[in-house]
VOVEX-836736 format. One record per residue (C-alpha): residue number from 1; residue in three letters; y, x, z. Coordinates in steps of 0.05 Angstrom, whole numbers, plus 5000, padded with zeros to 4 digits. Each point is the difference from the previous one (the first is absolute). Example, Ala and Ser with C-alpha at 12.3 -4.5 7.8 and 13.67 -1.06 7.14 Angstrom:
BEGIN
NODE    n  res    yy    xx    zz
NODE    1  Ala  4910  5246  5156
NODE    2  Ser  5069  5027  4987
This chain:
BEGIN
NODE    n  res    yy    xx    zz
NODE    1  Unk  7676  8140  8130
NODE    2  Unk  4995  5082  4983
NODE    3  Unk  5054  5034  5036
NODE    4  Unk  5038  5037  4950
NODE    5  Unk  4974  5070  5008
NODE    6  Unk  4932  4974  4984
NODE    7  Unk  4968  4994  4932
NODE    8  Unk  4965  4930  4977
NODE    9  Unk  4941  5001  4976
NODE   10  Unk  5016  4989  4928
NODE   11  Unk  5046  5059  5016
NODE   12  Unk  4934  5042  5015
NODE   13  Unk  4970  4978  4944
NODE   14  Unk  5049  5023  4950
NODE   15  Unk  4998  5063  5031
NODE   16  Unk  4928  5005  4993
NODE   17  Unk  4994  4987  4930
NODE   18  Unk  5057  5055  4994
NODE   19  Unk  4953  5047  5036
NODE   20  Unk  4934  4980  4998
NODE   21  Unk  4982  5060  4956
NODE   22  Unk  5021  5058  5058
NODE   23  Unk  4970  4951  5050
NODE   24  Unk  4935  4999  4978
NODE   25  Unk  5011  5075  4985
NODE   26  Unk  5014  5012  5071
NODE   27  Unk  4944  4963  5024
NODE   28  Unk  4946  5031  4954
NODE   29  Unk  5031  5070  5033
NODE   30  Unk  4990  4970  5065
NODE   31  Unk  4919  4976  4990
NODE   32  Unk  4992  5074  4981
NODE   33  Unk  5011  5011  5073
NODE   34  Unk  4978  4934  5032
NODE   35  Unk  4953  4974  4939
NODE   36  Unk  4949  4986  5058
NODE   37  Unk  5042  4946  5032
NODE   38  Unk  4985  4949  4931
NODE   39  Unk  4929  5007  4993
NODE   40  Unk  4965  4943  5015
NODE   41  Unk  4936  5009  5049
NODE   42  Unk  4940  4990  4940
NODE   43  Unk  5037  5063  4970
NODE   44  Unk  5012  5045  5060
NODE   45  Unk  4919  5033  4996
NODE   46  Unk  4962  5034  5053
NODE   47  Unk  5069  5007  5036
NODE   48  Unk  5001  4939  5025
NODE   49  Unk  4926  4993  5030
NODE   50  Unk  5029  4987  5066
NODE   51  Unk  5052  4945  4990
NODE   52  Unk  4938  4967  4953
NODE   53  Unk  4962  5005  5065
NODE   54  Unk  5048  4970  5040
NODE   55  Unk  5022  4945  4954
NODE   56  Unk  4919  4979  4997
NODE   57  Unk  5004  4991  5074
NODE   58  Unk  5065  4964  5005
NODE   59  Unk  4978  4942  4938
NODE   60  Unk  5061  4953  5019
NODE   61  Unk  5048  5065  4990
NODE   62  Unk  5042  5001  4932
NODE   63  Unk  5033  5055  4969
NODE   64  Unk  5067  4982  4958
NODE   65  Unk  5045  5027  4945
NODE   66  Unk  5061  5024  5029
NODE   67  Unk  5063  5040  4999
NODE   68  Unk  5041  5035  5037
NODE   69  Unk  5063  5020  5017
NODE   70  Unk  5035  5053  5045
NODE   71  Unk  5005  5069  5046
NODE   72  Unk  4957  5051  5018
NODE   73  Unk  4946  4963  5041
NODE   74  Unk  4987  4973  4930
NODE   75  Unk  5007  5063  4974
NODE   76  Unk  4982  5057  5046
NODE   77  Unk  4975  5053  4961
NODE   78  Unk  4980  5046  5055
NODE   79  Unk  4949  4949  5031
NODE   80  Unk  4970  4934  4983
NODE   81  Unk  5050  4951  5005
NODE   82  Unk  4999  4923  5003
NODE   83  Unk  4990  4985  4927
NODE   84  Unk  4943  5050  4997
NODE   85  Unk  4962  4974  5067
NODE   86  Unk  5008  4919  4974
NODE   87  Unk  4968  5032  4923
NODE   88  Unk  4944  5047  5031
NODE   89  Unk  4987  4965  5060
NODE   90  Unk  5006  4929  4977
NODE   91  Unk  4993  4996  4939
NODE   92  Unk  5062  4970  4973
NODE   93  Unk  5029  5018  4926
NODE   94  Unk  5071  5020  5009
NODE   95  Unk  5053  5022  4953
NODE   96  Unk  5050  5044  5041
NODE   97  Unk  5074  5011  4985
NODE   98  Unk  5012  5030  5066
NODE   99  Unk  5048  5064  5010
NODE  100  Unk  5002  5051  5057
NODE  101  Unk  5064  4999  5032
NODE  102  Unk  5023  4935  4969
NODE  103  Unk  5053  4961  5046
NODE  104  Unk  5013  4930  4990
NODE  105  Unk  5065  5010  4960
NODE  106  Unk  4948  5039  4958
NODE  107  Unk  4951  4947  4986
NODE  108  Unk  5053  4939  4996
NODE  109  Unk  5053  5033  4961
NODE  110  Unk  4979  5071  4982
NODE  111  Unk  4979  5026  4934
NODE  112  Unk  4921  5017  4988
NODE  113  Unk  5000  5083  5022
NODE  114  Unk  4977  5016  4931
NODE  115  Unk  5009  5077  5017
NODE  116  Unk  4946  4994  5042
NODE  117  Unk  4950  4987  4953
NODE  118  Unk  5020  5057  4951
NODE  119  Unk  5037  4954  4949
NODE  120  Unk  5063  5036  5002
NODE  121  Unk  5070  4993  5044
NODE  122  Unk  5028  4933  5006
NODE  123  Unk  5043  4968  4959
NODE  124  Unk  5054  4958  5014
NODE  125  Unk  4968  4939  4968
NODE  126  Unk  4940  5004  5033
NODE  127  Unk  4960  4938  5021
NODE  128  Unk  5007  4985  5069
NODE  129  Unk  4935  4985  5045
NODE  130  Unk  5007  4926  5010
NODE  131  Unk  4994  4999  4924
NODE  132  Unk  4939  5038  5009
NODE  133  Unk  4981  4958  5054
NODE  134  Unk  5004  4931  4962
NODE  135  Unk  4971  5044  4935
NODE  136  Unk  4943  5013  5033
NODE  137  Unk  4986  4934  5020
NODE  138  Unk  5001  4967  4942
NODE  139  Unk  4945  5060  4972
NODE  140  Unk  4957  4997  5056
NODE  141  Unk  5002  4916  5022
NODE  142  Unk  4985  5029  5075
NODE  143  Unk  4965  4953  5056
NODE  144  Unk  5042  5023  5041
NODE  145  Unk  5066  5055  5007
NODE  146  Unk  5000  5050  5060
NODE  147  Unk  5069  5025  5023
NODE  148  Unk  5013  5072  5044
NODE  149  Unk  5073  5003  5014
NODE  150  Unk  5044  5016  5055
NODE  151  Unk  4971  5064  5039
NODE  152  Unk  5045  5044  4958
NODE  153  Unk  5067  4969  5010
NODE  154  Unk  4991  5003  5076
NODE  155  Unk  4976  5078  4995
NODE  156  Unk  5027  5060  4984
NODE  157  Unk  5073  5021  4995
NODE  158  Unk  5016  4919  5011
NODE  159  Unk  4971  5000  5073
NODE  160  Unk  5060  5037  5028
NODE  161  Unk  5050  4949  4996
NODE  162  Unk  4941  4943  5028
NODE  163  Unk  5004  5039  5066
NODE  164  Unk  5046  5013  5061
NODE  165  Unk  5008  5074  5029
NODE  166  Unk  4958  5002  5059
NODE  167  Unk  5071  5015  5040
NODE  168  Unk  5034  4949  4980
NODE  169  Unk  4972  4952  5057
NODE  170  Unk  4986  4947  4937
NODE  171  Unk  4930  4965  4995
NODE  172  Unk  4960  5053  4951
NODE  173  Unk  5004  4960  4927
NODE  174  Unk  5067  4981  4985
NODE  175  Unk  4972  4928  4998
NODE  176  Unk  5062  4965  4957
NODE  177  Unk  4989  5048  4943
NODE  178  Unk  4929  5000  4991
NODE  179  Unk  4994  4918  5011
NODE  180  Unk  5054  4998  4952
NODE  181  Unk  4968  5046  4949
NODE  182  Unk  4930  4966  4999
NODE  183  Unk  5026  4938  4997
NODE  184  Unk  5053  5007  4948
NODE  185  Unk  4984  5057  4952
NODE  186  Unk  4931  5001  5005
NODE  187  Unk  4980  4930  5010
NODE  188  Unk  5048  4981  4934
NODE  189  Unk  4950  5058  4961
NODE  190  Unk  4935  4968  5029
NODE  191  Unk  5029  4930  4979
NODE  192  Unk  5017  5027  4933
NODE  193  Unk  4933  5033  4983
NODE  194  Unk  4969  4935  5024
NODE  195  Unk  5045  4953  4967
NODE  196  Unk  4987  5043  4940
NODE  197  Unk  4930  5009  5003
NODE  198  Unk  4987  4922  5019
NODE  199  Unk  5041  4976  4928
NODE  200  Unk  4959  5039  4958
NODE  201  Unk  4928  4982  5030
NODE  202  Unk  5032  4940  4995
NODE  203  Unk  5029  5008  4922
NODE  204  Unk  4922  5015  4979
NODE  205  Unk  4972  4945  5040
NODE  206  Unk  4957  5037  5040
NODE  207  Unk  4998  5003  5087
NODE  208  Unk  5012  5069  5028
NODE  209  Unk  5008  4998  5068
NODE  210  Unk  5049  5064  5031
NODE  211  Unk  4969  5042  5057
NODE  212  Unk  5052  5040  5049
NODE  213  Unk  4987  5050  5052
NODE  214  Unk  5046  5029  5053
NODE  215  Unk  4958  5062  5016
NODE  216  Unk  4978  5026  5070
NODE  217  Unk  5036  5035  5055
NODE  218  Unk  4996  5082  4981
NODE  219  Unk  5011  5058  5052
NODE  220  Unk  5060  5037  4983
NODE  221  Unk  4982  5082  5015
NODE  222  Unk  5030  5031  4947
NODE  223  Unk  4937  5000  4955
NODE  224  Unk  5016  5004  4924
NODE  225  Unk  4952  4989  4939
NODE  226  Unk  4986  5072  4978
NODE  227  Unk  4976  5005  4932
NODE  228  Unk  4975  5053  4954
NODE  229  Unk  5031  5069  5014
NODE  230  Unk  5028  4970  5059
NODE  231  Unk  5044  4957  4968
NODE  232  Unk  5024  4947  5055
NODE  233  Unk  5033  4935  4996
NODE  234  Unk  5028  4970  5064
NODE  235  Unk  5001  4996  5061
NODE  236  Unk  5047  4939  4998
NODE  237  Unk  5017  4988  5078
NODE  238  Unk  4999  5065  5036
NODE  239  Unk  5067  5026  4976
NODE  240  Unk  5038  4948  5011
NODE  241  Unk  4959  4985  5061
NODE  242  Unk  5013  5079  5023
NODE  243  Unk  5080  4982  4983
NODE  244  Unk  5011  4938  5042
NODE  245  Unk  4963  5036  5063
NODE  246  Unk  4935  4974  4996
NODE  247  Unk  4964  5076  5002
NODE  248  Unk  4918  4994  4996
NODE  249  Unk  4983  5039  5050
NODE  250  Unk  4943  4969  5041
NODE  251  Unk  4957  4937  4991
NODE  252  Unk  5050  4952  5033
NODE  253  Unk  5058  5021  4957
NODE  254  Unk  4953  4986  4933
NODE  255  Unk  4991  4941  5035
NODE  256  Unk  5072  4974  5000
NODE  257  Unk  5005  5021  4924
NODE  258  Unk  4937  4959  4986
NODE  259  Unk  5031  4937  5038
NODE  260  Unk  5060  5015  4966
NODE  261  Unk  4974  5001  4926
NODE  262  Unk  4959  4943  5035
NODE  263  Unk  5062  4952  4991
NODE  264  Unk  5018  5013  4929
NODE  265  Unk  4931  4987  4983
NODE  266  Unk  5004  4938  5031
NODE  267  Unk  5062  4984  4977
NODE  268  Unk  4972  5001  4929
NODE  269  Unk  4939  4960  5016
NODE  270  Unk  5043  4946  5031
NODE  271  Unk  5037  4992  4940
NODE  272  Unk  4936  4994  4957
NODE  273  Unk  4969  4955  5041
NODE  274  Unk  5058  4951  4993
NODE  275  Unk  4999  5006  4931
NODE  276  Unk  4925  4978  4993
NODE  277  Unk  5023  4944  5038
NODE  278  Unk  5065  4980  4962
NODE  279  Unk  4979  4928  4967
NODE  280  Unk  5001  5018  4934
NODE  281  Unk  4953  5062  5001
NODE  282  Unk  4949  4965  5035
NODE  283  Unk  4933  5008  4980
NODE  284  Unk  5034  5044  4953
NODE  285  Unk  5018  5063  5051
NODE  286  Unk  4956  5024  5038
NODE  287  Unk  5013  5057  5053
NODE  288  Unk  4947  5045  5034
NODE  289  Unk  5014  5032  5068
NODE  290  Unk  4968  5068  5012
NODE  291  Unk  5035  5013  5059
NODE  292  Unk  4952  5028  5051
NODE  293  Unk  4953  5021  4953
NODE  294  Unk  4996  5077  5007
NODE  295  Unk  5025  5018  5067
NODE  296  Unk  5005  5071  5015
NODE  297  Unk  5046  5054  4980
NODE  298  Unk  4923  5038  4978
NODE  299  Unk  4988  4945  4955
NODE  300  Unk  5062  5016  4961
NODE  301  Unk  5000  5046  4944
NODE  302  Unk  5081  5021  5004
NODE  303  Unk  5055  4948  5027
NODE  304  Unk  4993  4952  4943
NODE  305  Unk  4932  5000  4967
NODE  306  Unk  4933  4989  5045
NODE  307  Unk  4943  5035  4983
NODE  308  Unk  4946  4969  4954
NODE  309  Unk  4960  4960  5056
NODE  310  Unk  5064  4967  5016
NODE  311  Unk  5012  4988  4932
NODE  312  Unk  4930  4961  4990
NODE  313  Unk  5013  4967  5070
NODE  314  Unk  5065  4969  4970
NODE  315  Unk  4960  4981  4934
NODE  316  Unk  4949  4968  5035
NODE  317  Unk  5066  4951  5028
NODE  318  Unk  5029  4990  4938
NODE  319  Unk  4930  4984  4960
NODE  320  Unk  4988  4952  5060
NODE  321  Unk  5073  4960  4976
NODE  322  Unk  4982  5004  4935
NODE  323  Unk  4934  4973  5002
NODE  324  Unk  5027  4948  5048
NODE  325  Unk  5062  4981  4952
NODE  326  Unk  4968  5002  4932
């Protein structure tokens, strides 16, 4: 049964034939940026010598059509990011629909950020991105759909009311609200997208198995993304860290921040994994635990994003569960 704040699927696809002219208008302005990401390997040239190389030594190794779905470690413009290591590095075709930033309120219920592509404000009819989402789908007939959602709405100016004051005497993470949070909110978005995604595969009579991550455990020091002309985004801990008592000030005090991030991050990959292993998604959902996979606070670009070896490190996991589950 759809709850009532969620759209059916014949819902979607009345608003897709409403919009399907400024959705393929802000995807083509979206390949002028990430055109790379849907260019199948016989077409990439001399550019891809080495993953030619390395797919001649691996023969059993296949390479699939995908698409994707998500926040910046899809969509990291200052480094490589996931999507970028799994195309370069392994070979796979992806079509990406990933945004920077994007919570997951954004990608379940959000309109597509049209404004970011240089099409204009938006309007108050825009299309929203699970419209986009199921749009894309039916375009692109994907092996498989990858899914990056979750980091945001546990960052930034929504961390402060996940933790205690360090005087209060309470345990760090206010453990009721964020337990309530990822399983509520967030797990009813993750369901949605899913449930979504999973009727129209379904609708075109094609599989497309869903791959989730729950990202790694990141050193919280303050460290923004700085851009060009300094331009910075984040950090997305240390003030409210710095506000609730929790001061970096030596190696053992970024060490209580990193344990305490530690718990929201597995708070979020608890609630995946049980998703993957709800009856009806499985064989359907399948979730991919990076934890532990880049370990030190030098291995981290700023306190969300790590930097590109990490990134390939966490491909090399998720191209293992795809060629395991496809």
């Amino acid at each position: 049964m759809t709850p009532s704040n969620h759209k059916s699927l014949v819902q979607v696809q009345a608003d897709i034939a409403e919009h399907r002219e400024l959705l393929d208008e802000i995807h083509a302005a979206r390949q002028e940026v990430r055109g790379y990401n849907t260019v199948p390997l016989d077409q990439r040239g001399a550019v891809a010598t080495s993953v030619r190389a390395m797919l001649a030594a691996s023969p059993n190794k296949r390479m699939f059509k995908l698409l994707a779905q998500g926040d910046s470690w899809f969509d990291y413009a200052p480094g490589t990011d996931l999507i970028d290591c799994l195309h370069s590095n392994h070979g796979h075709t992806i079509t990406n629909i990933a945004v920077a930033g994007s919570t997951l309120n954004d990608e379940a219920y959000g309109p597509v950020p049209r404004q970011m592509f240089g099409l204009g404000p938006p309007q108050s009819n825009d299309p929203d991105r699970i419209t986009e989402l199921v749009h894309q789908i039916r375009q692109v007939k994907p092996q498989a759909l990858l899914l990056s959602a979750g980091g945001n709405d546990v960052a930034g100016d929504e961390f402060f009311s996940f933790i205690n004051n360090a005087r209060s005497g309470l345990p760090p993470v206010n453990a009721e609200v964020l337990h309530g949070a990822v399983n509520g909110t967030f797990k009813a978005a993750y369901q949605y997208l899913i449930d979504m995604a999973l009727a129209a595969a379904t609708d075109l009579h094609i599989k497309m198995p869903i791959f989730t991550h729950g990202y790694d455990y990141p050193w919280p020091d303050g460290r923004p993304v700085v851009s060009f002309l300094w331009w910075k985004v984040g950090p997305w801990f240390h003030r409210s860290f710095n506000a609730k008592n929790y001061p970096y000030i030596s190696a053992a005090t970024l060490l209580t921040r990193h344990k305490i991030v530690g718990q929201f991050i597995d708070a979020v990959n608890d609630m995946l994994v049980g998703l993957a292993a709800d009856l009806k998604y499985v064989g359907k959902v399948f979730h991919v635990d990076v934890r532990g996979t880049v370990l030190t606070e030098g291995e981290w670009a700023n306190e969300l994003h790590p930097r590109n070896p990490g990134f390939a490190k966490f491909a090399d996991k998720i191209d293992a569960a795809l060629q395991a589950n496809i």
